[in-house]
C-alpha positions in Angstrom: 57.1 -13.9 -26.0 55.7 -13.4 -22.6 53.6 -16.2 -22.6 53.4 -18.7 -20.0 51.8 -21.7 -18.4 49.4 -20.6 -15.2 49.6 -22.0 -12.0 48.3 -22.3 -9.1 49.4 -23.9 -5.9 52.6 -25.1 -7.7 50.4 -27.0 -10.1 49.7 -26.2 -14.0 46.0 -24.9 -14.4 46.4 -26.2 -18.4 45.6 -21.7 -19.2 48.0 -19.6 -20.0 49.0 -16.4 -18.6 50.4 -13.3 -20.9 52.3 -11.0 -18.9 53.5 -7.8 -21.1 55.3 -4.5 -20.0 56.3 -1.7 -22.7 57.2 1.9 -21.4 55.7 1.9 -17.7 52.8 0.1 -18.9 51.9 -3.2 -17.9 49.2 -5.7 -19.3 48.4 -9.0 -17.4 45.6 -11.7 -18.6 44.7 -15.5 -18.4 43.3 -17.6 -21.2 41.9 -21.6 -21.9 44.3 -22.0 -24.4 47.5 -21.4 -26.4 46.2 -20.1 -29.5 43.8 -17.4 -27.4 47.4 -16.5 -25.1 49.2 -15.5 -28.7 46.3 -13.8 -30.4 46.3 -11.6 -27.0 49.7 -10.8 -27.0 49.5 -9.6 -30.8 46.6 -7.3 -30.3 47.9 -5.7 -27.2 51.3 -5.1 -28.6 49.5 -3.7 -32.0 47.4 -1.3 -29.5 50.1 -0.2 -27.7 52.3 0.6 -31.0 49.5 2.6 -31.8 49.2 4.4 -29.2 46.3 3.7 -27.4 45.4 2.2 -23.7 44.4 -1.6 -23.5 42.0 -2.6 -20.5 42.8 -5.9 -19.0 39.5 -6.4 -17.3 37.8 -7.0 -20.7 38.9 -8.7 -24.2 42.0 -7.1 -25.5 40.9 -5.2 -28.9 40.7 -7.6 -31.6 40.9 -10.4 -29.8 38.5 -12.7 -31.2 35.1 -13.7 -30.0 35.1 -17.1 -28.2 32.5 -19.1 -30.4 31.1 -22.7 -29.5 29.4 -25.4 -30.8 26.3 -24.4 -28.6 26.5 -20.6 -30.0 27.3 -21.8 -33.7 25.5 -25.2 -34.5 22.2 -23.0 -34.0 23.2 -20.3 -36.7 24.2 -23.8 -39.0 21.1 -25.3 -39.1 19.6 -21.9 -40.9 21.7 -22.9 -44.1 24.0 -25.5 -44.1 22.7 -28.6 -45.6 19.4 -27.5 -46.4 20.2 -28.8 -49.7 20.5 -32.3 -49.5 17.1 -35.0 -49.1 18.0 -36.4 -45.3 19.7 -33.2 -43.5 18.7 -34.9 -40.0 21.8 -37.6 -40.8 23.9 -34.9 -41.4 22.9 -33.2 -38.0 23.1 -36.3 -35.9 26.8 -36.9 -36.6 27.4 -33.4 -35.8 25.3 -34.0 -32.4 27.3 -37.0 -31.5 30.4 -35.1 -31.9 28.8 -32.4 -29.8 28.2 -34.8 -27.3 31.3 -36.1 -27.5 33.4 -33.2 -27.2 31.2 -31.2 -25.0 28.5 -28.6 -26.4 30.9 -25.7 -24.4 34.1 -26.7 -26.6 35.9 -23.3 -28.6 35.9 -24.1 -31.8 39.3 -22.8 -32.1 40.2 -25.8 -29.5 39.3 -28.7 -32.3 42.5 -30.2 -32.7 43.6 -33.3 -33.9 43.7 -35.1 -30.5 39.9 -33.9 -30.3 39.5 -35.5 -33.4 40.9 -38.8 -31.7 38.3 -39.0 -29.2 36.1 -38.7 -31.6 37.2 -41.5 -33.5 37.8 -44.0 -30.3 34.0 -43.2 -29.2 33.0 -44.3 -32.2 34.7 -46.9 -32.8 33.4 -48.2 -28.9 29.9 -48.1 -30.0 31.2 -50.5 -33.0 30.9 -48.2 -36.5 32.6 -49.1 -39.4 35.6 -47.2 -40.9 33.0 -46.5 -43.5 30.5 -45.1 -41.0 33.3 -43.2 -39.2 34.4 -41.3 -42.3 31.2 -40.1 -42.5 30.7 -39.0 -39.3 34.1 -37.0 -40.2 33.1 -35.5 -43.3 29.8 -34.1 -41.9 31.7 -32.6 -39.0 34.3 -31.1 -40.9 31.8 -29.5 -43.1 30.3 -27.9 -40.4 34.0 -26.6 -39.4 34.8 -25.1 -42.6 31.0 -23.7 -42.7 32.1 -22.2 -39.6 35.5 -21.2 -40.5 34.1 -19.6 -43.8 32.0 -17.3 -41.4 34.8 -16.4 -39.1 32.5 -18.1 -36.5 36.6 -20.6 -36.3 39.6 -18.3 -36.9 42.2 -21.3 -37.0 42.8 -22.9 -40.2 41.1 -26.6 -40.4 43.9 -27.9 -42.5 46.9 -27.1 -40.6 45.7 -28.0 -37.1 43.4 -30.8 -37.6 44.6 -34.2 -38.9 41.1 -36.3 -39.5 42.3 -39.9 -39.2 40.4 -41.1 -42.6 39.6 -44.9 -42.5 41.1 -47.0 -44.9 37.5 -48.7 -45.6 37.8 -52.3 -46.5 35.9 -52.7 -50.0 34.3 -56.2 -48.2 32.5 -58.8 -50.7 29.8 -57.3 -53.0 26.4 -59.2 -52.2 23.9 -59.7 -54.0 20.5 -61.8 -54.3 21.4 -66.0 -55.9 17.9 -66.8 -57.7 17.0 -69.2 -54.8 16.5 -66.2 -52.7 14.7 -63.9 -54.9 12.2 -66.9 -55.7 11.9 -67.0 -52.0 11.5 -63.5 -51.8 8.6 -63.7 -54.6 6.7 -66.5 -52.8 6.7 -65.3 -49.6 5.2 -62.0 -50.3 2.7 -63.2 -53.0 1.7 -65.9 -50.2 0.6 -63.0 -48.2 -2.5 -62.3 -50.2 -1.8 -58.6 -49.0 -1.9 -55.9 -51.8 1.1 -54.2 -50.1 3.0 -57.0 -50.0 2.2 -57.5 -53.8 3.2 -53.8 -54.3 6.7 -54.6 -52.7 7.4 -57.1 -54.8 6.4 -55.5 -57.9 8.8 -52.9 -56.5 11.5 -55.6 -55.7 11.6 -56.4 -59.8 11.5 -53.1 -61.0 15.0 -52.9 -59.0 16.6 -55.8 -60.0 15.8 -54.8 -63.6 17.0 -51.5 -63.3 19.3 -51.4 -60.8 18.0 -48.2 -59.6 18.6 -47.2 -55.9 15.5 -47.1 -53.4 15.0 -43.3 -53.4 15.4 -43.0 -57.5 12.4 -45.7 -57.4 10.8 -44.1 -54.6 10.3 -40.5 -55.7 9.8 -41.5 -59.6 7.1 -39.4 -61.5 5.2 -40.7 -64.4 7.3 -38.0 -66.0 9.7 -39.7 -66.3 9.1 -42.7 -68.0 9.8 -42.2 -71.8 8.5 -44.9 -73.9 10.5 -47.9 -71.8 13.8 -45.4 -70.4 13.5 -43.9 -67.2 14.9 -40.8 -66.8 16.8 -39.9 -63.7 17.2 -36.3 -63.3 18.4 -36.2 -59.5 21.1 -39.1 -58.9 23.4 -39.9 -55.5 26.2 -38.4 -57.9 24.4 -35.4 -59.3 25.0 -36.6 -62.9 21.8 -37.4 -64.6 21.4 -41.0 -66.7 18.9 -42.5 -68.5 18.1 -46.4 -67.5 16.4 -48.7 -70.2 13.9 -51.0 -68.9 11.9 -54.2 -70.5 8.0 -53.4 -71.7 6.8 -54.9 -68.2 9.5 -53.4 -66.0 8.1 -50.3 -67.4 4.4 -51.8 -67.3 5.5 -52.7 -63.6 6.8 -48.9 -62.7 4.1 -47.5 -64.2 1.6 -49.1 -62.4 2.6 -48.3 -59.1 2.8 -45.0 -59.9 -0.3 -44.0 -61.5 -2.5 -46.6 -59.2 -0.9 -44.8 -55.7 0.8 -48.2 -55.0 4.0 -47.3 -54.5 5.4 -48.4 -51.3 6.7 -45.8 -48.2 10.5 -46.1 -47.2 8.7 -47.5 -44.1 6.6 -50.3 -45.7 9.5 -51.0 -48.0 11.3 -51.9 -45.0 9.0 -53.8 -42.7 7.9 -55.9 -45.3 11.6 -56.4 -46.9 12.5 -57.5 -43.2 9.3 -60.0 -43.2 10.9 -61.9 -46.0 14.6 -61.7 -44.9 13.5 -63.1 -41.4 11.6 -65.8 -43.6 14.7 -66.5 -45.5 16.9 -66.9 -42.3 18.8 -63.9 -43.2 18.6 -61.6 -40.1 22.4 -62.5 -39.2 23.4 -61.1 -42.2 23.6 -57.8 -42.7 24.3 -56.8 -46.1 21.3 -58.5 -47.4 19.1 -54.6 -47.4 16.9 -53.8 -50.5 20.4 -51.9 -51.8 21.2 -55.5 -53.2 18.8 -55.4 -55.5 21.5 -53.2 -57.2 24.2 -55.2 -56.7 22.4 -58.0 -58.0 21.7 -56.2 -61.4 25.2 -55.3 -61.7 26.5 -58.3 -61.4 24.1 -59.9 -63.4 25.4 -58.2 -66.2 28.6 -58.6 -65.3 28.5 -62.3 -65.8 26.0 -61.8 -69.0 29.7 -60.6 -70.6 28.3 -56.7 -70.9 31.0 -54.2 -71.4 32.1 -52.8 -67.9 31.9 -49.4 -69.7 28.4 -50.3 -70.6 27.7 -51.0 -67.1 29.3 -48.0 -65.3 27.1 -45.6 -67.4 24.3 -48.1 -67.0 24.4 -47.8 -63.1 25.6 -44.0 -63.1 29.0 -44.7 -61.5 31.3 -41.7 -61.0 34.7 -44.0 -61.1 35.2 -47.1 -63.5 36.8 -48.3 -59.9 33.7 -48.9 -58.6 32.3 -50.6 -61.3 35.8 -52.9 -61.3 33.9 -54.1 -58.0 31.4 -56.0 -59.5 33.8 -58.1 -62.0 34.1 -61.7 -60.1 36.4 -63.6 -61.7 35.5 -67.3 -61.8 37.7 -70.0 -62.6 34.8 -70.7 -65.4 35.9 -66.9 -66.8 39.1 -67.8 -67.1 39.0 -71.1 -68.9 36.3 -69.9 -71.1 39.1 -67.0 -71.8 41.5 -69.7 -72.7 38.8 -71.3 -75.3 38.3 -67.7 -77.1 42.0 -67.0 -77.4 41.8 -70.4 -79.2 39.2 -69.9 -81.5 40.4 -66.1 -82.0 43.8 -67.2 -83.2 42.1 -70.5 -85.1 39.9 -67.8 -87.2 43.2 -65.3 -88.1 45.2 -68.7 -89.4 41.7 -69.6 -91.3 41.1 -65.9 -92.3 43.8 -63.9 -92.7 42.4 -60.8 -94.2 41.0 -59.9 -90.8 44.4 -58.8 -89.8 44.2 -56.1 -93.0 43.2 -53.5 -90.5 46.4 -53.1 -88.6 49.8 -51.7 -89.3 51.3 -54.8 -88.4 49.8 -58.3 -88.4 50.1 -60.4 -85.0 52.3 -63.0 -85.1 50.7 -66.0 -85.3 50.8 -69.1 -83.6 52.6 -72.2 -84.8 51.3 -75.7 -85.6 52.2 -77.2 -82.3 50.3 -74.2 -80.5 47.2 -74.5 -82.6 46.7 -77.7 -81.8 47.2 -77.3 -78.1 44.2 -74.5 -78.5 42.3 -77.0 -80.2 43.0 -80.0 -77.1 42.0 -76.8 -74.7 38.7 -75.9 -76.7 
């Protein structure tokens, strides 16, 4: 390889220099990186095999176009993520990395260590391993965009290690009854018909446990008898919610009548109450607890945790696991239905007729110690 570091005044530039001579010919040229250096080299040799002159004073042939993110985040914004509802997020992660990185930086430059900076400027302005990840993933979309398009001719996989965050899964919160009661009075108190419109809002969600922008952009449509129908879901699989005859009165309502509140009014007036409530210091209490609070409401109402993941459209039964608190009161209620369980097959023993092999049963002395615990 005739590859080497440039310098000048005895002092590494951080280019490199390829220097080749083959047959009387000679070929001499700097570059801003390693990968550029090699990719020269190769194309020159593969010209001069073929028999044909190279000119140092431009690009060797083939030697591939230097792109940016200035030259290529322009041509992105024609196509990539024009299908998904807020592609501005999506654009301001890539802009902070831009801005991070520099808007003149090759593409082909990205490396893991870029990747690094990335990650410690970020987690300087205080983001969450959550929020970092996602900062990741929309920039690494853009790069495979890019490499898809030749716009990045080195692989994303072998030269760029992403640093995932392990995200902590934190404690689920939701809304006690205390607080939704002070939720309800506080906005009613208002005597404001957008404030009554919020709250109306704020039941339909804890009924449902449908996310703001399900409730947001429902359509009369729809409704079918008392099941919503959700067509368009976070995880692009489609469910049907069931809903009470005033839940569905409720939804209905603020539908036909125009009442349904913006995303902006939704959150002014959901921050009026918190700030009533004393909950500005924490910040997990959003309007996306209205979710968590219908999970875990049925949760502790002893539904089926199957029932519940295809209630609230989860992809993995993992994240429905989330929601299962156990209580010390689930566990000794546990220990009193193992007790009557075992007290009904000594009492009934025909109910056993269903499998291969009955269950042993418990002696005398253990009965009687389920009966103490019961």
């Amino acid at each position: 390889m005739a590859i080497y570091p440039d310098k000048k005044d005895g002092k590494l530039t951080g280019r490199f220099r390829v220097e080749l001579q083959q047959a009387g010919k000679r070929y001499r040229k700097r570059w801003d990186s390693l990968k550029e250096a090699q990719k020269d080299e190769a194309a020159v040799l593969a010209t001069w095999a073929a028999g044909e002159v190279v000119d140092a004073a431009t690009h060797a042939p083939q030697a591939p176009e230097a792109h940016t993110l200035a030259s290529t985040i322009p041509k992105a914004r024609l196509s990539l993520w024009q299908d998904i509802k807020k592609p501005e997020t999506a654009w301001a992660h890539v802009q902070f990395v831009t801005d991070t990185l520099g808007v003149n930086t090759k593409l082909d430059a990205i490396d893991t260590l870029a990747i690094d900076k990335v990650i410690a400027s970020l987690k300087k302005q205080g983001k969450t391993d959550a929020t970092i990840n996602r900062y990741l993933s929309h920039f690494r979309t853009f790069l495979v965009w890019c490499k898809a398009r030749k716009y990045r001719t080195v692989p994303i996989r072998d030269e760029i290690e992403f640093g995932w965050r392990k995200e902590s899964e934190g404690r689920i919160r939701w809304i006690t009854p205390k607080e939704e009661m002070g939720i309800r009075d506080y906005l009613l108190s208002r005597n404001r018909p957008e404030a009554d419109a919020v709250w109306d809002l704020i039941k339909v969600a804890l009924e449902t446990g449908c996310r703001r922008e399900e409730l947001l952009t429902s359509e009369l449509g729809q409704i079918n008898g008392t099941r919503l129908h959700l067509w368009e879901t976070k995880t692009d699989t489609p469910r049907t919610v069931p809903m009470t005859k005033e839940t569905t009165a409720l939804l209905a309502n603020l539908i036909k009548t125009g009442r349904m509140p913006s995303e902006r009014g939704l959150r002014s007036w959901w921050e009026r109450a918190r700030e009533h409530l004393g909950l500005l210091g924490d910040p997990q209490f959003v309007f996306h607890v209205c979710r968590h609070t219908r999970a875990t409401r049925m949760v502790e109402a002893g539904i089926n945790v199957f029932v519940i993941k295809k209630w609230m459209g989860h992809k993995r039964i993992e994240t429905t696991l989330r929601y299962a608190h156990v209580k010390d009161e689930n566990l000794e209620d546990a220990l009193v239905k193992v007790g009557d369980h075992f007290l009904t097959l000594v009492e009934n023993p025909q109910k056993t007729a269903g499998f291969a092999s009955s269950p042993t049963l418990p002696t005398s002395g253990e009965i009687e110690g389920f009966r103490m615990a019961a």
